[in-house]
N, C-alpha and C positions, 0 to 999 in steps of 0.2 A: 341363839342359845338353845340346849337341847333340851327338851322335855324331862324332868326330874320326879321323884318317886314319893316325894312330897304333897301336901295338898293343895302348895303352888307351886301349877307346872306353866312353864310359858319355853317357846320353842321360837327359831328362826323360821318361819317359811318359805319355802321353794313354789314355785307355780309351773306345772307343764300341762300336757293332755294326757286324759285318763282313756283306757283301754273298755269298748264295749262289753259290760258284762251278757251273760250266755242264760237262756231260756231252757229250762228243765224239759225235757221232752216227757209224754202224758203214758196214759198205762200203754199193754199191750195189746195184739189185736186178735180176732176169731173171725176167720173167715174158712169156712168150708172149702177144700178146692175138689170134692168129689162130684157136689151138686151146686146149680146155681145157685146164689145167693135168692131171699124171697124178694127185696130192693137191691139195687145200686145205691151206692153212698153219693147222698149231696152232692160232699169235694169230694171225687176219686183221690188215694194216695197218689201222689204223681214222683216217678221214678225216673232218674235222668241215665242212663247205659255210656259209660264214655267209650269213644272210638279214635279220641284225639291224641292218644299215646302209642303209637302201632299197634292196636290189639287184634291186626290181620297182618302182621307182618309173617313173615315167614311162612309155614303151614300153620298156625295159628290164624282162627275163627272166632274171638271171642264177642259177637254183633248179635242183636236180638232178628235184626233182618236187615237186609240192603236197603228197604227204603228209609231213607235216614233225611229227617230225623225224625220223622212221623211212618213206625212200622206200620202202621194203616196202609200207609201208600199201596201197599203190596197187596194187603188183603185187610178189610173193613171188618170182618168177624171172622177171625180164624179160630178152627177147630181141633188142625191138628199141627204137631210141632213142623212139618215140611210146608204150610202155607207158609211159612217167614223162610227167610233163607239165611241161616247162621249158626254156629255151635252153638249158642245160646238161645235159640228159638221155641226148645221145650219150654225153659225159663217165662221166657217173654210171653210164650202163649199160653202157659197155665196163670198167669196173671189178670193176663186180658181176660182170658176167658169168667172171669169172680164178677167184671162187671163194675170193679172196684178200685180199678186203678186205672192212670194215663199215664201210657211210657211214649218215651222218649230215646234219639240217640245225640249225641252230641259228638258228629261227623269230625273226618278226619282234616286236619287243616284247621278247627276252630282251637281257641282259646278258653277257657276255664274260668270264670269270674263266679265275681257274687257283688253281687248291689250295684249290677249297671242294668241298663233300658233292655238287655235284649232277653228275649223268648227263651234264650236257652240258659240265661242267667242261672247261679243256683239258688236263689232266695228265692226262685219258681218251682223249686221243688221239695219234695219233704225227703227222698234218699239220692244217694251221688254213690255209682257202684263203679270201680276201677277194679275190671277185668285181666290181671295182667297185665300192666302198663308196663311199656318197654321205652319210655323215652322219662328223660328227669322233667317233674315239673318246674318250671319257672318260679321265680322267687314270687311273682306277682299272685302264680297260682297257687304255690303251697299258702299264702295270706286266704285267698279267695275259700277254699278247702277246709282251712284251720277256724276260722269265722261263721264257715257256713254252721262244720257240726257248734261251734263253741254257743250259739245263737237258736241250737235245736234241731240242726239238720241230722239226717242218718246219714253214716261213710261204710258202708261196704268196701274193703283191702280183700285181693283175693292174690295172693300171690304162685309163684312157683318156686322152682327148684334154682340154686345158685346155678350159674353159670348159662342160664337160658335167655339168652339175649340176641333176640330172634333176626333185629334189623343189624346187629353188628356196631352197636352208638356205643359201647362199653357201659350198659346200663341195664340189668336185668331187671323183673318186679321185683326182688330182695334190695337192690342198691336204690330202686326205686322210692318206693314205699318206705325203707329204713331214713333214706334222705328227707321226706314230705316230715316223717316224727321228729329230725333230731335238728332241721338246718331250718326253719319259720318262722314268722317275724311275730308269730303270735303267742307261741309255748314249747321253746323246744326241749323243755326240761324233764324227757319223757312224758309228754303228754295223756299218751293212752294208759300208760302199764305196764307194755311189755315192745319188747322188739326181737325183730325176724332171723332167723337161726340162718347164717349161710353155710346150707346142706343141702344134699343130692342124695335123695331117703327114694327109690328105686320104686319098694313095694312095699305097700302093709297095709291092713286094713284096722286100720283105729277104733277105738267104742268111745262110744257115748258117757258120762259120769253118770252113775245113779243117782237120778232127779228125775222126782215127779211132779216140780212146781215152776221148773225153767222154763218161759215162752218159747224159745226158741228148740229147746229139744220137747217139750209136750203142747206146739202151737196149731193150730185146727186144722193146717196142712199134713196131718199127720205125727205117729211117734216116731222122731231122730233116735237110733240102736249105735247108728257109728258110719261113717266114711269110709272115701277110700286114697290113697296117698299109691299112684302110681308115675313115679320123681316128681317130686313133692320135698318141700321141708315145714317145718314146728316152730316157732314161738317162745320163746323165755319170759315167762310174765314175771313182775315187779311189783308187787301189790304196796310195796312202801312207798312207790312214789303216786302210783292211786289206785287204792284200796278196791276202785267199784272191779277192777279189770278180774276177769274170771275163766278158766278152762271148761268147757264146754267135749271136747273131745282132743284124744289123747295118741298118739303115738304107742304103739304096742310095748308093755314094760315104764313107760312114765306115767306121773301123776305130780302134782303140786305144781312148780313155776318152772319144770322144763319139760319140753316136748307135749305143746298144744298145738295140736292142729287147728281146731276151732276155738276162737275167743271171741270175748263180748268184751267193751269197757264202757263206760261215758266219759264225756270232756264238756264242761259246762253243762249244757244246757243238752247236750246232743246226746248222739248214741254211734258204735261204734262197733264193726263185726271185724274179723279178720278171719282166713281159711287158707291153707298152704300148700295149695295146690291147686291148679285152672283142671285138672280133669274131671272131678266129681261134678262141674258145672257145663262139662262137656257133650252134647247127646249124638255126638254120634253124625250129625245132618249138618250141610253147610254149601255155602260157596265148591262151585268145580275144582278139583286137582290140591284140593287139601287133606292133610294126613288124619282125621279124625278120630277118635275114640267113644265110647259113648258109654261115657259115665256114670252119666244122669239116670240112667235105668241100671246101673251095675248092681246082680245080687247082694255084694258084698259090703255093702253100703246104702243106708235110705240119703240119699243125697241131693234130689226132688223137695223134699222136707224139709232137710236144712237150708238148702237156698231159699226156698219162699216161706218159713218160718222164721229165717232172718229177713228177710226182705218185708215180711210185717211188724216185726218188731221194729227194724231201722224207722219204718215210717210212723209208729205210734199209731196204727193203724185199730181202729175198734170196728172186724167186721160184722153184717148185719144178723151173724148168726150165733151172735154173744161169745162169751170167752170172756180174755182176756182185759184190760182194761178197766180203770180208777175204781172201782169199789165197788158196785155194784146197786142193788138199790135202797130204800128210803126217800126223804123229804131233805129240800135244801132251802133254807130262808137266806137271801141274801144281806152278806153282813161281813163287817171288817172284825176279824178274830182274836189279832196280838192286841194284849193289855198292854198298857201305857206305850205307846207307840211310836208319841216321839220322845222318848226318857223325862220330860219334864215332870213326871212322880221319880226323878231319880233311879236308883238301883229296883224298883217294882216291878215285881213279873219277870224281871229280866236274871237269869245266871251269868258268872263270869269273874273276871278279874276284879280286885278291891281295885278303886279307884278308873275304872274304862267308861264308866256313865260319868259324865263331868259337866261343870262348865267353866274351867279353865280357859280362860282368855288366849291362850296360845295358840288353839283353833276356835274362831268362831262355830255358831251352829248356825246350821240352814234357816230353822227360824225356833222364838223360843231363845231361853238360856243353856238346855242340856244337849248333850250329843254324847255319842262313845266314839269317843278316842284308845285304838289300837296300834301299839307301839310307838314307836319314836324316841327312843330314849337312846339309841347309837352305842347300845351294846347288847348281850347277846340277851335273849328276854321273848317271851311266849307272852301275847294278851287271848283269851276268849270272853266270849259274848254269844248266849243263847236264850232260847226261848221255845218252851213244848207247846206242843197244839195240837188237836184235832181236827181235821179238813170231815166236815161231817159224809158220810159215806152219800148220800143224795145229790151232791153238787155235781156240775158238770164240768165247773171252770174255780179255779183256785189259783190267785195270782198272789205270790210274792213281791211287794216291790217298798223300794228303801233307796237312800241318796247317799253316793260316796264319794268320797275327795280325798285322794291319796299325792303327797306331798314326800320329797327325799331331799335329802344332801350328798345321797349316792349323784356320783360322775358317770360309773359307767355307763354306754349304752347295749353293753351285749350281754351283762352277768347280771342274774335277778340275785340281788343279795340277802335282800327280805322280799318277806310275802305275805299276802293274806289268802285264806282259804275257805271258802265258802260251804258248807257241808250241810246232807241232812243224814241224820242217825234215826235209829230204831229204840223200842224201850230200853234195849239194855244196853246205849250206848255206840253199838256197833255202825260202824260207816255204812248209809245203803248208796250215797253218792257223794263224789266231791263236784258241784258244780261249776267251781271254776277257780282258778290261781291268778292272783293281780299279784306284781311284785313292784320293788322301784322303778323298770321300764317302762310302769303304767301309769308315772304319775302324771298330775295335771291341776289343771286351776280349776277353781269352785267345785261343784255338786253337778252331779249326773245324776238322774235317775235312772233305778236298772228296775229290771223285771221279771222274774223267775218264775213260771210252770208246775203249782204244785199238784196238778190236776190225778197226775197217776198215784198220788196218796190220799185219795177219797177212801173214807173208811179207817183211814190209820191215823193213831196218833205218832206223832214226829217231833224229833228236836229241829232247830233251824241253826247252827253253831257257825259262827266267823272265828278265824282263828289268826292272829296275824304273829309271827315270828322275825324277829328282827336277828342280823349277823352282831357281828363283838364290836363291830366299828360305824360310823356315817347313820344318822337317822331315817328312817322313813314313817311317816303316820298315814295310817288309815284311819279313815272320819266316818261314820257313820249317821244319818240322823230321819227323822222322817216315814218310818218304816210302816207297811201295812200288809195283812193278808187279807185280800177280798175274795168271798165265795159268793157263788149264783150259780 
């Protein structure tokens, strides 16, 4: 029976497995790359380079160095971009050089994971940068990919120009890259924002938006003014299917959601860059009898800046030279924040729909009589459920975490029909993230708990809003119960 609008609701339940929710990734980072840092961080950011999708086929170089997968092999403290041998050696060597980071390649012939035993796994790393990949990932990998960032990880996309398909597999970075967003077994429902323009944009040098508060264009590697796009193409962003994705730099004569060069977005818990074209990241140095360019120092373009200002932001990196990152100072008393937290004061402290704090027998609760129950009434119908808060600016660690149980009478397995959506807003409302989208693919039996990263809003006060929207037909419930925010 379906959930009715009454103050007795009772409903049929379905049982499957729920979909792991995704970890907020934390502020951003400041790390000097002019002079050494005064320490090395603890955990270096550790950055994985792939080289498992031809990204040396053809005259194409895109390798931090040959010794793979540990650039060390080559040279133990490299100085200049020609100790490593690769287009991407400037990259990899003003990195190393901070003190602050451990990179990695993940050699040609491997495979792409996340949550298996090996070294080069991605849950071993905090960024996964795909240089022009020219072969399609596997189904196995776009999951592994899609998980990593939805869970917190950084995805650097760096693509090219249509038609550049360098081994001859009928698969360029554009059919690439568009494939990993739109074919996934995790969210293909436009996950980032936007998707990849198939275009062959010759020349132009882009600028930068005016912003003086973006990490990635004012990050302690430098001020990002603007790129450079020599055959290259842009980006179509889509801010309705999620709000966080944003233009960063632009294509000469665009502005709004066509013709970005550079974009940012998040997906859960993670963080997410794209750039439309491999030459800004190109310096010029590499492997014998390859056609090179050297980008990376191009007048026309600070393009040194934008790579390794995204490259700290992907990793949430906080370096030891201050900047960027959760809030800044003050005192932190450790302490669980949301009032009434598991709803048993009913509708207190809590915003949202009449009738979503319950305890209607139709879902039990985790423990306790009350829960919020979100949708399931098997027709077309919006529920929220929120809660403001302040993460006190002194903390260092602020967790999220709450129990969800999502149930449907949807059939399909390929079409998310309903969904819920996990968001945090600003005082006035406005989306600063969607952390992550569960729909009826994701149902399952009992209570999971998740856990969400609200550490990069230290200092801010925030909404925390679930949103669950249901189609005109077939029920789906999101259950919610159990919820806490801990700071220390």
């Amino acid at each position: 029976m379906l959930r009715t609008r009454s103050s007795a609701r009772s409903r049929q339940r379905l049982t499957t497995a729920l979909a792991v929710f995704g970890i907020l990734g934390g502020g951003t980072a400041a790390l000097a790359v002019t002079a050494p840092p005064a320490a090395a961080a603890t955990t270096p950011h550790r950055v994985l380079f792939d080289n498992s999708k031809a990204e040396t086929a053809g005259n194409a170089d895109w390798i931090i160095g040959t010794s793979q997968p540990d650039p060390l092999g080559q040279k133990a403290a490299p100085t200049a971009e020609k100790d490593w041998t690769g287009a991407l050696s400037a990259w990899g060597v003003a990195l190393q050089k901070t003190g602050d980071y451990s990179l990695k390649t993940l050699p040609s012939g491997n495979t792409i994971t996340y949550g298996t035993s090996s070294a080069l796994d991605l849950q071993n790393f905090d960024t996964f940068v795909l240089p022009e990949p020219n072969v399609l990932l596997s189904a196995s990998e776009k999951t592994a990919v899609m998980k990593f960032v939805q869970n917190g990880g950084g995805l650097f996309m760096i693509s090219d120009h249509t038609g550049s398909d360098r081994n001859n597999d009928g698969a360029d970075a554009v059919k690439v890259l568009n494939d990993l967003m739109t074919d996934n077994s995790v969210d293909s429902t436009d996950p980032f924002g936007f998707s990849i323009d198939s275009l062959n944009i010759a020349t132009d040098n882009p600028k930068a938006v005016a912003n003086t508060t973006d990490p990635v264009l004012n990050g302690p590697f430098g001020k990002v003014t603007g790129s450079i796009i020599r055959n290259g193409t842009t980006a179509t962003l889509k801010p309705a299917d999620n709000p966080a994705v944003k233009g960063l730099v632009y294509r000469t004569g665009s502005s709004g959601n066509t013709g970005a060069f550079f974009a940012t977005s998040t997906f859960g818990s993670g963080r997410v860059a794209f750039w439309g074209d491999s030459s800004p990241i190109d310096d010029g140095t590499g492997q014998s009898g390859n056609n090179l360019f050297d980008g990376w120092d191009d007048p026309a373009g600070t393009d040194a800046a934008l790579a390794l200002n995204g490259t700290q932001w992907l990793s949430g990196a906080t370096g030891s030279t201050g900047g960027g990152g959760g809030g800044g100072g003050g005192t932190c008393t450790a302490a669980q924040l949301l009032a009434n937290p598991g709803f048993e004061s009913g509708a207190t402290a809590w915003s949202g729909t009449s009738g979503v704090i319950t305890t209607d027998s139709g879902e039990p609760a985790r423990t306790g009589s009350y829960k919020a129950w979100l949708s399931g009434y098997g027709s077309a119908h919006t529920d929220t459920l929120s809660q403001t808060v302040t993460v006190p600016a002194g903390c260092t660690s602020a967790k999220l975490s709450f129990y969800l149980h999502v149930d449907t009478a949807e059939t399909t397995t390929t079409t998310a029909y309903d969904t819920l959506k996990a968001q945090v807003l600003d005082g006035s409302g406005a989306v600063l993230s969607t952390l992550a989208t569960y729909s009826n693919l994701d149902a399952a039996g009992g209570y999971t708990q998740r856990t969400l990263d609200l550490g990069g809003y230290a200092g801010q006060t925030v909404t925390v809003r679930f949103t669950g929207t249901e189609g005109s037909q077939l029920q789906t419930s999101f259950v919610i119960d159990d919820t806490a925010l801990d700071v220390s």
